[in-house]
HTML snippet that shows the backbone in 3Dmol.js (N, CA, C, O; Angstrom):
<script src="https://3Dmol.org/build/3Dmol-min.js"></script>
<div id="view" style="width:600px;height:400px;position:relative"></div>
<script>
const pdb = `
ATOM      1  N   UNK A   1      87.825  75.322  90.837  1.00  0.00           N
ATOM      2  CA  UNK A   1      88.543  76.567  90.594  1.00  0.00           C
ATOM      3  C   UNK A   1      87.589  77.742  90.764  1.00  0.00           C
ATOM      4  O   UNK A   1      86.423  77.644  90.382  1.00  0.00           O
ATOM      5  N   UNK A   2      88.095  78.934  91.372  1.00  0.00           N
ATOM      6  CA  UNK A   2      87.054  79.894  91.565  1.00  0.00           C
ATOM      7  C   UNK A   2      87.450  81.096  90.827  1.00  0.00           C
ATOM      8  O   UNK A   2      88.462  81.719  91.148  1.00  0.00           O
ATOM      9  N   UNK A   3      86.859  81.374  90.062  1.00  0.00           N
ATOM     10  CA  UNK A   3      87.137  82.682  89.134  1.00  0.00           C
ATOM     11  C   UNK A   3      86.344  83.781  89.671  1.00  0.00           C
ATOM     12  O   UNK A   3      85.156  84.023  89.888  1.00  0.00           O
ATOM     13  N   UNK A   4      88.043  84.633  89.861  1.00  0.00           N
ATOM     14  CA  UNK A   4      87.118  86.235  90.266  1.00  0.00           C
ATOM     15  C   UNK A   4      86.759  87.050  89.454  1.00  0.00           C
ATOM     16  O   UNK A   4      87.262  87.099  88.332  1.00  0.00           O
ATOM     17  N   UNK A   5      85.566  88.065  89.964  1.00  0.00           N
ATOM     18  CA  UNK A   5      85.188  89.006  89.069  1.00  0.00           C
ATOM     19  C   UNK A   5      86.968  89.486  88.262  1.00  0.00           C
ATOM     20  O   UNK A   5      88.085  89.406  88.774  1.00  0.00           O
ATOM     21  N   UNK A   6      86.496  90.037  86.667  1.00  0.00           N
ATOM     22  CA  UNK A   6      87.488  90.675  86.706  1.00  0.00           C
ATOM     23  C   UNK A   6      86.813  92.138  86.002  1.00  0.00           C
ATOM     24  O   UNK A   6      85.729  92.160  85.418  1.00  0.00           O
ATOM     25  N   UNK A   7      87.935  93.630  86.251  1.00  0.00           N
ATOM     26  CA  UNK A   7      87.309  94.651  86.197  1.00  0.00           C
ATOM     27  C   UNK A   7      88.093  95.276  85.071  1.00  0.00           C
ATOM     28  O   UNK A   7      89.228  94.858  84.841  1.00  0.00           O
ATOM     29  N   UNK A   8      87.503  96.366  84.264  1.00  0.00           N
ATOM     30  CA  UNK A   8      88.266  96.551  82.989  1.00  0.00           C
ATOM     31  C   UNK A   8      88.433  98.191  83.490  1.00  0.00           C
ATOM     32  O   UNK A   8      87.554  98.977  83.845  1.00  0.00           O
ATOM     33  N   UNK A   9      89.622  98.345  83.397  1.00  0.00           N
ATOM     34  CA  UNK A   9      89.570 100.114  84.733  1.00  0.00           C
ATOM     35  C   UNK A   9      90.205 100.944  83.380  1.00  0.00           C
ATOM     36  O   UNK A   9      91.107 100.515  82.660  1.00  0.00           O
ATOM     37  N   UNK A  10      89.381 102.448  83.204  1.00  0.00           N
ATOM     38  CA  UNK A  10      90.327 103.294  82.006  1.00  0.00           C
ATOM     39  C   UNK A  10      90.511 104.302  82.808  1.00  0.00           C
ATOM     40  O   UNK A  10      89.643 104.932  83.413  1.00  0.00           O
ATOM     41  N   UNK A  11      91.779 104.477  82.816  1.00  0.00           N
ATOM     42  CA  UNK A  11      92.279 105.877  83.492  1.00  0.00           C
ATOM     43  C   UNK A  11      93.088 106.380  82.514  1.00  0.00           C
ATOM     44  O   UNK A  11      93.908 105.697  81.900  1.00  0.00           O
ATOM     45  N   UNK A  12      92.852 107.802  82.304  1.00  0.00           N
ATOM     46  CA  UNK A  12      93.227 108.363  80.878  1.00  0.00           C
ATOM     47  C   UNK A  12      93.173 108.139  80.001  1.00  0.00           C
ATOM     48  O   UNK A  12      93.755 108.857  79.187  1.00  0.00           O
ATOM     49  N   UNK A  13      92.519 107.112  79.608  1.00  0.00           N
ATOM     50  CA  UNK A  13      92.157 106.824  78.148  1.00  0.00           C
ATOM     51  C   UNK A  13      93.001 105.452  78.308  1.00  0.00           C
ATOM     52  O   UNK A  13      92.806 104.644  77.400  1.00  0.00           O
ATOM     53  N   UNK A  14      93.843 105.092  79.247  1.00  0.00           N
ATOM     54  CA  UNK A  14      94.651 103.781  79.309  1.00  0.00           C
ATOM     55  C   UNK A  14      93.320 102.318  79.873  1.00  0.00           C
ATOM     56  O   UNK A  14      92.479 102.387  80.770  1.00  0.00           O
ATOM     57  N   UNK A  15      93.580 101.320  79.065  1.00  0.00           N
ATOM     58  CA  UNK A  15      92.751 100.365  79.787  1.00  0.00           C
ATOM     59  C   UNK A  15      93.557  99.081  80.676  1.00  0.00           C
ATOM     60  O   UNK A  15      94.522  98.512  80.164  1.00  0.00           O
ATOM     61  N   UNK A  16      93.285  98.878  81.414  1.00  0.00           N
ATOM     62  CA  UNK A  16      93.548  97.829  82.108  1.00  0.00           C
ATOM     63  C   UNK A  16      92.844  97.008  82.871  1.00  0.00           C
ATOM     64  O   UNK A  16      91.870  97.611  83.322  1.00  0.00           O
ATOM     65  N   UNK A  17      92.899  95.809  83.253  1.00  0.00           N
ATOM     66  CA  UNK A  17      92.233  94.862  83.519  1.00  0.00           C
ATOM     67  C   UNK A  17      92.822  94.122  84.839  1.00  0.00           C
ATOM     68  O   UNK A  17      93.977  93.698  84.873  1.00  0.00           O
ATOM     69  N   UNK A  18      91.601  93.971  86.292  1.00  0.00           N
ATOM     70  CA  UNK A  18      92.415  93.906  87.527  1.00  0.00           C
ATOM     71  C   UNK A  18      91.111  92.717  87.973  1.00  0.00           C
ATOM     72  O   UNK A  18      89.905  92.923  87.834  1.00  0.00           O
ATOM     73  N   UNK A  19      91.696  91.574  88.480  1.00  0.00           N
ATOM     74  CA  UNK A  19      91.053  90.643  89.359  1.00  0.00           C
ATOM     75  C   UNK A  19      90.888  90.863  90.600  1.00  0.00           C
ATOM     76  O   UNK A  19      91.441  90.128  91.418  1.00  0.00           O
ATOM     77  N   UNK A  20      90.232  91.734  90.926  1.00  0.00           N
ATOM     78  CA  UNK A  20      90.204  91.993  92.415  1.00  0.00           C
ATOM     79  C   UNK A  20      89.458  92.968  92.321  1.00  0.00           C
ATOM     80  O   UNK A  20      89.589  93.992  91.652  1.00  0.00           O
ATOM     81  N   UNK A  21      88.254  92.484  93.350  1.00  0.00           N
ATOM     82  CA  UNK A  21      87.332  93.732  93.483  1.00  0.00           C
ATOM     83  C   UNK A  21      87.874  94.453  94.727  1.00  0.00           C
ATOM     84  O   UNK A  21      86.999  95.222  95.125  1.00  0.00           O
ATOM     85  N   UNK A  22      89.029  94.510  95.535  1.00  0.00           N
ATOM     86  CA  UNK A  22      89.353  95.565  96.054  1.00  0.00           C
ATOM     87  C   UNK A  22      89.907  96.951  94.917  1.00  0.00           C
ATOM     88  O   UNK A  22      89.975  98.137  95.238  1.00  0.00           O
ATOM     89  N   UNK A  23      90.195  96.445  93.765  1.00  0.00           N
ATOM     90  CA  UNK A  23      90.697  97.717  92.739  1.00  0.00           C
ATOM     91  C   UNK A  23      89.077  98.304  92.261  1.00  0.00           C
ATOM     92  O   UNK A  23      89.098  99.104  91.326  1.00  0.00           O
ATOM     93  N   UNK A  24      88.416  98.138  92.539  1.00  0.00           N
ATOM     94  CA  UNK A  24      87.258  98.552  92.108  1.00  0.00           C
ATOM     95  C   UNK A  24      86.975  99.508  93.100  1.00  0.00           C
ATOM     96  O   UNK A  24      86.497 100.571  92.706  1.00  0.00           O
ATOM     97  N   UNK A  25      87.171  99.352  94.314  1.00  0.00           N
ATOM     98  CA  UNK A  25      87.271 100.320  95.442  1.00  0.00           C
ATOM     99  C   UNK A  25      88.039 101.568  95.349  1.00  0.00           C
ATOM    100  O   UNK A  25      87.839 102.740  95.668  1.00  0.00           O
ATOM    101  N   UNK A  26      89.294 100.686  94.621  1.00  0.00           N
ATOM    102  CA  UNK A  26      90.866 101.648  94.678  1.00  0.00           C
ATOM    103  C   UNK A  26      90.679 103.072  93.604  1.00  0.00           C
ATOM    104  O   UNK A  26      91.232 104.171  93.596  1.00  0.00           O
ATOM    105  N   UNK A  27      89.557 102.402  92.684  1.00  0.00           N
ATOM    106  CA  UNK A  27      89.013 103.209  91.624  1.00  0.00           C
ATOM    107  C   UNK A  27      88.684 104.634  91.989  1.00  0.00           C
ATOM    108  O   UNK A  27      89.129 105.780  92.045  1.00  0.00           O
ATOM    109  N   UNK A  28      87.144 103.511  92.301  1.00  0.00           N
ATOM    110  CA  UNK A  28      85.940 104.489  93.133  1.00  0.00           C
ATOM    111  C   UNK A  28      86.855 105.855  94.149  1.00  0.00           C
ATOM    112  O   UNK A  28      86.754 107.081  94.185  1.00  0.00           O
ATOM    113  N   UNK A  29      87.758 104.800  94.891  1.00  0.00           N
ATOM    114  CA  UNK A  29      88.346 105.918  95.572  1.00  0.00           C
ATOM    115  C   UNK A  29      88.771 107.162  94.854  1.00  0.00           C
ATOM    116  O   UNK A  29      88.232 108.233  95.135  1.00  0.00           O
ATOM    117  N   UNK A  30      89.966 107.060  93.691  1.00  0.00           N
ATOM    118  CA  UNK A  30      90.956 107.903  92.822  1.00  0.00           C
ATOM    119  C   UNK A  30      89.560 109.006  92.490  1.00  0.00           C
ATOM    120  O   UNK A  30      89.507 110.155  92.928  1.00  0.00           O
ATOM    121  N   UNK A  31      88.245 108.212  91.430  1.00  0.00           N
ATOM    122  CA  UNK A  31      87.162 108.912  91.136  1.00  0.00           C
ATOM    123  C   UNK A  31      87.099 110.265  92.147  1.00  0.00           C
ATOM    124  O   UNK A  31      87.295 111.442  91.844  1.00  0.00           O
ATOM    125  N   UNK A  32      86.780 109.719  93.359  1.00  0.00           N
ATOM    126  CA  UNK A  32      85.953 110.437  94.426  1.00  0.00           C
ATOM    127  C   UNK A  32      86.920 111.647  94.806  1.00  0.00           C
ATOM    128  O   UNK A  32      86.557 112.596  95.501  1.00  0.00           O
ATOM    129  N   UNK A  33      88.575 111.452  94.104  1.00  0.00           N
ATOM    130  CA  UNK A  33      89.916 112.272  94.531  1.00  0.00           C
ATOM    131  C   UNK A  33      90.124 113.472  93.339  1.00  0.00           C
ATOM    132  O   UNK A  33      90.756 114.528  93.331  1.00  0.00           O
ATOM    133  N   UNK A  34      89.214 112.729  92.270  1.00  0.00           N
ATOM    134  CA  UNK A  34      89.016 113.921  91.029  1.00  0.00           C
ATOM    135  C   UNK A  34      89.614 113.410  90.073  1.00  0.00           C
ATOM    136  O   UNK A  34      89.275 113.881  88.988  1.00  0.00           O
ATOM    137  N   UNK A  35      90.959 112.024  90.015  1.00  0.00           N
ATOM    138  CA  UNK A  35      91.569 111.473  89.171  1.00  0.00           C
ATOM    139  C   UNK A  35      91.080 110.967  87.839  1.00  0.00           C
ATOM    140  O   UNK A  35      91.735 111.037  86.799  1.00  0.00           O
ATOM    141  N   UNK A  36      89.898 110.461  87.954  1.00  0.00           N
ATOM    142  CA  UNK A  36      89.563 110.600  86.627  1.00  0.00           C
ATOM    143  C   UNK A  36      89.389 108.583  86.166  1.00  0.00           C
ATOM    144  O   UNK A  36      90.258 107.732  86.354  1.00  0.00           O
ATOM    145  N   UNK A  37      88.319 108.421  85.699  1.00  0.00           N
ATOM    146  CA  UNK A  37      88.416 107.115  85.250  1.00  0.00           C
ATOM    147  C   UNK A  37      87.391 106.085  85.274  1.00  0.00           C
ATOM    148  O   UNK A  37      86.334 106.367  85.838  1.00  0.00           O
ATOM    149  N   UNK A  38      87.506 105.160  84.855  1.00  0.00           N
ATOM    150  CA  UNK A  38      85.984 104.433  84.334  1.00  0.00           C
ATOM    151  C   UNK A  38      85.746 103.109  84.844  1.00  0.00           C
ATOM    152  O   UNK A  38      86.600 102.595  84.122  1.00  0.00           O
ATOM    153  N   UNK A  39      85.144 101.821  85.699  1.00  0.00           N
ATOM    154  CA  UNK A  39      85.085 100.612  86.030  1.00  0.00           C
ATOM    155  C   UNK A  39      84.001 100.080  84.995  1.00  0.00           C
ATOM    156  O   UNK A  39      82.849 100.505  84.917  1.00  0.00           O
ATOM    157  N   UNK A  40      84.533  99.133  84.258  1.00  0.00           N
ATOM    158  CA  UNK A  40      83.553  98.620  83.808  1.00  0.00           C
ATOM    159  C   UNK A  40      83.646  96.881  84.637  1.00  0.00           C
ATOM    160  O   UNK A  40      84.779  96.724  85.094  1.00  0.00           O
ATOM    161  N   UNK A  41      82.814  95.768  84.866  1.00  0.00           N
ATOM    162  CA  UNK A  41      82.709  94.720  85.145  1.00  0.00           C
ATOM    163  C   UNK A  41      82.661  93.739  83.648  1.00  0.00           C
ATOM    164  O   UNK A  41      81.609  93.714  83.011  1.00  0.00           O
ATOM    165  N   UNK A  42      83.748  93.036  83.215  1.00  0.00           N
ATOM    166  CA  UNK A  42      83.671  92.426  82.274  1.00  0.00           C
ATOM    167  C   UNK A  42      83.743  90.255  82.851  1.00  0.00           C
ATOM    168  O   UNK A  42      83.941  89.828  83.988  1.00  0.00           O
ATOM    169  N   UNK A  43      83.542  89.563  81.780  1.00  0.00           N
ATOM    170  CA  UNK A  43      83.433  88.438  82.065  1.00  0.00           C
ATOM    171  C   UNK A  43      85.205  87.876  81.547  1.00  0.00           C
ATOM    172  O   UNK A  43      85.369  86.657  81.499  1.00  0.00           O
ATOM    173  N   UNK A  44      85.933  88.423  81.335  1.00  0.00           N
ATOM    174  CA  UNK A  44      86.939  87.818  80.803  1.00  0.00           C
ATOM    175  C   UNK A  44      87.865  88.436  80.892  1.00  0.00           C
ATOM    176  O   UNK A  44      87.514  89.573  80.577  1.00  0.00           O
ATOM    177  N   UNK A  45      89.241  88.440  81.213  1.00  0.00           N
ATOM    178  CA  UNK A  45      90.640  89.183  80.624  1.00  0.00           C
ATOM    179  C   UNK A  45      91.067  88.874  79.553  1.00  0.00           C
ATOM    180  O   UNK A  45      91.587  87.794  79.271  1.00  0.00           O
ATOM    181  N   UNK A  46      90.928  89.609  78.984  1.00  0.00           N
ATOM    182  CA  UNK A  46      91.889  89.177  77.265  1.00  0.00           C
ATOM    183  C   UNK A  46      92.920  89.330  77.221  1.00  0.00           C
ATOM    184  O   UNK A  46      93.536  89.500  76.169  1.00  0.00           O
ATOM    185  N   UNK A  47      93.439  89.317  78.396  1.00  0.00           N
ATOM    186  CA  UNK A  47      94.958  89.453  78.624  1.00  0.00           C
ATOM    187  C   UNK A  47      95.618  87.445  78.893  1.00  0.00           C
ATOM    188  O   UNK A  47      95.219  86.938  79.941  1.00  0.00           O
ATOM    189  N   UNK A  48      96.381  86.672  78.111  1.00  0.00           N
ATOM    190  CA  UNK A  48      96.108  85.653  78.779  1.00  0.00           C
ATOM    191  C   UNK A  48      97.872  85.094  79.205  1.00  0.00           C
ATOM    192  O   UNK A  48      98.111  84.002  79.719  1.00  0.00           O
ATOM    193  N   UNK A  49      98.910  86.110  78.851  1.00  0.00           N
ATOM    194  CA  UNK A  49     100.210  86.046  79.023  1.00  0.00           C
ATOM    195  C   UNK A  49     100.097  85.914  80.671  1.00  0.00           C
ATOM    196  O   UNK A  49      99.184  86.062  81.484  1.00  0.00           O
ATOM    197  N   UNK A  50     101.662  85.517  80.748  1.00  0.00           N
ATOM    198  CA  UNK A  50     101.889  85.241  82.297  1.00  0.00           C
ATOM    199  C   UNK A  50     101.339  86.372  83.014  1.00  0.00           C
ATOM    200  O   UNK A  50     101.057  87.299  82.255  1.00  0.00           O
ATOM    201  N   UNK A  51     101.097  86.588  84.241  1.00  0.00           N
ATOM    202  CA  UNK A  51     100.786  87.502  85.425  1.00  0.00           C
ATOM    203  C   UNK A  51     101.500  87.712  86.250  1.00  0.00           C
ATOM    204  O   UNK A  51     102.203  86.802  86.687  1.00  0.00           O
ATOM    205  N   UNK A  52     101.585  89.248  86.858  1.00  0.00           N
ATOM    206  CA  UNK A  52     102.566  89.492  87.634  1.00  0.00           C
ATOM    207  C   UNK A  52     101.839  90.029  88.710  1.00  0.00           C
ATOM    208  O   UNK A  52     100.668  90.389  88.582  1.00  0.00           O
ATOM    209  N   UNK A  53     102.549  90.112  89.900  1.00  0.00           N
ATOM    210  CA  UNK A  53     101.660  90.627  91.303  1.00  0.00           C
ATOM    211  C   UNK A  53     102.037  92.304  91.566  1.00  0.00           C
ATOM    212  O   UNK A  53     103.211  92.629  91.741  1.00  0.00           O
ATOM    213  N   UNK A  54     100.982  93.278  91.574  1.00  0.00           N
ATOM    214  CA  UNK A  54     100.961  94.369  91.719  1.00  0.00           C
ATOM    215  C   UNK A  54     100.345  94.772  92.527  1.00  0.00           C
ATOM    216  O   UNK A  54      99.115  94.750  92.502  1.00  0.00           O
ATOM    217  N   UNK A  55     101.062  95.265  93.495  1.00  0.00           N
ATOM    218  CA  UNK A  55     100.399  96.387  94.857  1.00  0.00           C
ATOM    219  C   UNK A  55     100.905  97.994  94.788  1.00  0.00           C
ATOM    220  O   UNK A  55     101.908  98.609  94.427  1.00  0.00           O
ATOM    221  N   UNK A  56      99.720  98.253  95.302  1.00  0.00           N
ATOM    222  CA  UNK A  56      99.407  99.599  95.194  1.00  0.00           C
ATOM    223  C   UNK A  56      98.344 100.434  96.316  1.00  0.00           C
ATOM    224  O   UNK A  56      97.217  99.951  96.425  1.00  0.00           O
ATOM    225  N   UNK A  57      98.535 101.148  96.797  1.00  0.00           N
ATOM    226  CA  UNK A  57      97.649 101.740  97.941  1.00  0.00           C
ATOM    227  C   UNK A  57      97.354 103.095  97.283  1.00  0.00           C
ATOM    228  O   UNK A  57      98.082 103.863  96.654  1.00  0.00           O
ATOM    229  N   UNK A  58      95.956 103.152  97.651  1.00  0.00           N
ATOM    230  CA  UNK A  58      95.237 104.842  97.342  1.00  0.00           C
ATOM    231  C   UNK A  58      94.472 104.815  98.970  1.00  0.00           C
ATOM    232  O   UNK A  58      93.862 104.014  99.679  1.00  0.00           O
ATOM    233  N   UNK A  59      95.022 106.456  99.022  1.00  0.00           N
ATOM    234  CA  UNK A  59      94.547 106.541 100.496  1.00  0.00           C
ATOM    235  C   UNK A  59      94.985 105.650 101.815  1.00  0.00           C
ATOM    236  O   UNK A  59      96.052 106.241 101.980  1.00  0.00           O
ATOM    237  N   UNK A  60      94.975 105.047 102.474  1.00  0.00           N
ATOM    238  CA  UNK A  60      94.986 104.360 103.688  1.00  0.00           C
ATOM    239  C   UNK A  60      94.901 102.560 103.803  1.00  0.00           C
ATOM    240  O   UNK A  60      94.998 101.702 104.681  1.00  0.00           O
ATOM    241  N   UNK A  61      94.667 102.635 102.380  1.00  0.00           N
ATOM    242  CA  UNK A  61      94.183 101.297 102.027  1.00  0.00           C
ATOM    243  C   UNK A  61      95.566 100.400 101.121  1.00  0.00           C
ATOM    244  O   UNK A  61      96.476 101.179 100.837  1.00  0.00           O
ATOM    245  N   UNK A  62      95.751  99.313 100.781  1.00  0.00           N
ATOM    246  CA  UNK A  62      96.944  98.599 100.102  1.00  0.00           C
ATOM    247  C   UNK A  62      95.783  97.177  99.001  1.00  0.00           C
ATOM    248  O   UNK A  62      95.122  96.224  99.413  1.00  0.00           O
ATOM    249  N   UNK A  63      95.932  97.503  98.107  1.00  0.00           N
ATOM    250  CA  UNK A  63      95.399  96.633  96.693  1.00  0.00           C
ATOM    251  C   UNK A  63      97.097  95.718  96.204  1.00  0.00           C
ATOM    252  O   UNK A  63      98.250  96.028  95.903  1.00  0.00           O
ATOM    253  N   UNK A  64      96.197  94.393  96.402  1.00  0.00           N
ATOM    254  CA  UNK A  64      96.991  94.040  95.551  1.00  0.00           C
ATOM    255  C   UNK A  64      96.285  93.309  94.771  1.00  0.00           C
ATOM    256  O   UNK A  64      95.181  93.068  95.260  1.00  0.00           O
ATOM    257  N   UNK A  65      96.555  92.607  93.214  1.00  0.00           N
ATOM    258  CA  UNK A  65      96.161  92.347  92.251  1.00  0.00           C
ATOM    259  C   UNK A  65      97.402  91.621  91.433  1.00  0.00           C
ATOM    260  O   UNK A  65      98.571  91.982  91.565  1.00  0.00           O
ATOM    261  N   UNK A  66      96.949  90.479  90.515  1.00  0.00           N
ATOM    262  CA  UNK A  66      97.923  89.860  89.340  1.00  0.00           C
ATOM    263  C   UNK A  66      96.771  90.433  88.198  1.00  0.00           C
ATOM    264  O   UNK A  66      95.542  90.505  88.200  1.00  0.00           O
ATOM    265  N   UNK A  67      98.254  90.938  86.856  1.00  0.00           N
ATOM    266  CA  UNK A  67      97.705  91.537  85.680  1.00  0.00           C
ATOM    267  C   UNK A  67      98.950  91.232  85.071  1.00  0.00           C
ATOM    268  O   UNK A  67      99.920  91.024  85.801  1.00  0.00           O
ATOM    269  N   UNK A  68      99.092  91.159  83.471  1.00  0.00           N
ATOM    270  CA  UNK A  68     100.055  91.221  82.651  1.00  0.00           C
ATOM    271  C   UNK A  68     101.233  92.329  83.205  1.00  0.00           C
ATOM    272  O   UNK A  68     101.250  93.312  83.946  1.00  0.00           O
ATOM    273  N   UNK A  69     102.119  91.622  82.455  1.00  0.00           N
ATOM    274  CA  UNK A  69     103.589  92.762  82.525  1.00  0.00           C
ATOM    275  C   UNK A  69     103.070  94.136  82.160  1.00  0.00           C
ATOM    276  O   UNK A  69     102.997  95.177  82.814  1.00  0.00           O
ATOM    277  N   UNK A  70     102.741  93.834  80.949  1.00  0.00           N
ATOM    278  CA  UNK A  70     102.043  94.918  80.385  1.00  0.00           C
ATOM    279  C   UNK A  70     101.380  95.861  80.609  1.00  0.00           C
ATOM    280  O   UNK A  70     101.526  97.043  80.297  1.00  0.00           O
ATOM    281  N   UNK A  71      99.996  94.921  81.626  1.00  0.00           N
ATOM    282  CA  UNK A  71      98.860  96.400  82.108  1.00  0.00           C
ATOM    283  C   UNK A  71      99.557  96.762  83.367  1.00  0.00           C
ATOM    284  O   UNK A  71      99.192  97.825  83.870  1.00  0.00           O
ATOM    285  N   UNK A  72     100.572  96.034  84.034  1.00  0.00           N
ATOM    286  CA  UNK A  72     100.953  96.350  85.318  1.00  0.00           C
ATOM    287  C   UNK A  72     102.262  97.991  84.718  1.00  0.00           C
ATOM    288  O   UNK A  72     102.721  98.834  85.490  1.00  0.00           O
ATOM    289  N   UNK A  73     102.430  97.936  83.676  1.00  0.00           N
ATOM    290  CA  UNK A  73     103.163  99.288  82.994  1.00  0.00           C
ATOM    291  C   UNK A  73     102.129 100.308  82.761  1.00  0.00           C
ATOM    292  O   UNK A  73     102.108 101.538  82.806  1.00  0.00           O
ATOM    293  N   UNK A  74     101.367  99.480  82.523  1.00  0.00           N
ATOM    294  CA  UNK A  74     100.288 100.909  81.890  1.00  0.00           C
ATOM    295  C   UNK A  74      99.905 101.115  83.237  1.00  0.00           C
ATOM    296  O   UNK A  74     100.266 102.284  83.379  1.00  0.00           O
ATOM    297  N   UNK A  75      99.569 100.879  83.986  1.00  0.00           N
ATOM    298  CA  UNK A  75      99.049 100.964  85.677  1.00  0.00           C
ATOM    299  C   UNK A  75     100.058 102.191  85.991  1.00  0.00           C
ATOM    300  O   UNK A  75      99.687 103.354  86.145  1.00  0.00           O
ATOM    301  N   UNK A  76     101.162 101.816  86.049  1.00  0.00           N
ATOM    302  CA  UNK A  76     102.474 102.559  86.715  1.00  0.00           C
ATOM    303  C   UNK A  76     102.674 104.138  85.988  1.00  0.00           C
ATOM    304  O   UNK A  76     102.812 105.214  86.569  1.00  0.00           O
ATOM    305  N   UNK A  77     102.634 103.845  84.451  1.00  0.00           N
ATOM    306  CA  UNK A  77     102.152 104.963  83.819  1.00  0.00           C
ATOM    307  C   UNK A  77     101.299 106.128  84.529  1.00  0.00           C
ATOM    308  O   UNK A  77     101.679 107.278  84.744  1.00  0.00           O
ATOM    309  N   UNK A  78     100.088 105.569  84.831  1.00  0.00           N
ATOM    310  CA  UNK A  78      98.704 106.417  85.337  1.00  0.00           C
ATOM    311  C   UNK A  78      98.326 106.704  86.477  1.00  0.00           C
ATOM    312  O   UNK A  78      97.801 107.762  86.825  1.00  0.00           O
ATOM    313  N   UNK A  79      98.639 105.513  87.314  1.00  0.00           N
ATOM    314  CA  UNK A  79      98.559 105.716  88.902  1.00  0.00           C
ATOM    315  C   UNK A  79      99.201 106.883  88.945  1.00  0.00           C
ATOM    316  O   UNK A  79     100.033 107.153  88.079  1.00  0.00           O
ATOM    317  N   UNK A  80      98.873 107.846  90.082  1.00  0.00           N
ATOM    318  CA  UNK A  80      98.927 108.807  91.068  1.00  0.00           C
ATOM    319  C   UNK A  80     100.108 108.371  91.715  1.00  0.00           C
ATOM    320  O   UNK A  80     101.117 109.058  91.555  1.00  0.00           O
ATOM    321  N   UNK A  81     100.172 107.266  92.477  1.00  0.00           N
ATOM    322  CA  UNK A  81     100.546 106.608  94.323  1.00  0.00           C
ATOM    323  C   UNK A  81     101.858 106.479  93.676  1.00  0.00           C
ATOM    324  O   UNK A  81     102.858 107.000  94.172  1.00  0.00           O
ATOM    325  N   UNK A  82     101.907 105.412  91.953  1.00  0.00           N
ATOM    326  CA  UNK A  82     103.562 105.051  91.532  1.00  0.00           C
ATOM    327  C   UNK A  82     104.018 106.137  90.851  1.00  0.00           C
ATOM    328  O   UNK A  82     105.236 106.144  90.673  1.00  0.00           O
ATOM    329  N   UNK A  83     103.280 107.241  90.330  1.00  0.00           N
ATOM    330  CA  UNK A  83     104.436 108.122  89.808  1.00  0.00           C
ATOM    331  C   UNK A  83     104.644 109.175  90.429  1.00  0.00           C
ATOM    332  O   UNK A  83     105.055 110.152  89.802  1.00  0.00           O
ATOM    333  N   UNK A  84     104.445 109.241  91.638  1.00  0.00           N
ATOM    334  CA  UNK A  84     105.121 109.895  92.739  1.00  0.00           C
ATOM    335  C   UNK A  84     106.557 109.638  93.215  1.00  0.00           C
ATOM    336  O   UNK A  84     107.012 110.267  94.170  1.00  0.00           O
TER     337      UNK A  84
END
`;
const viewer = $3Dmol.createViewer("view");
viewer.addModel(pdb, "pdb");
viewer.setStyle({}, {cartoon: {color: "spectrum"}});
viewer.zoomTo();
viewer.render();
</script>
């Protein structure tokens, strides 16, 4: 079994947690756009409920990622791209 990095992302004070180091990019990107927000690299999700598949594009690019029901709300909340 291969376990991916997973990344602990705060945008607005919201935390969420994304297996995919393309969202670490998706971050960096929002950062570099003025949006605002923090990557930390953690060893674990403490999230351990079912997972749902979430895509999302910043800029030119398309992320997708599985995260809880949950952080995939708080995501939708904060993202830029979905509350447009």
């Amino acid at each position: 079994m291969i376990t991916l990095a997973t990344y602990q992302l705060t945008i607005n004070g919201v935390v969420t947690y994304h297996d995919c180091e393309g969202m670490a990019q998706a971050i960096a990107f929002m950062k570099a756009q003025g949006k605002g927000g923090t990557i930390k690299k953690v060893d674990t999700n403490p999230n351990t409920n079912k997972l749902v598949t979430v895509t999302c594009g910043w800029g030119n690019q398309t992320h997708k990622w599985e995260t809880t029901k949950q952080q995939a709300i708080a995501h939708r909340n904060v993202c830029p791209e979905h509350r447009s």
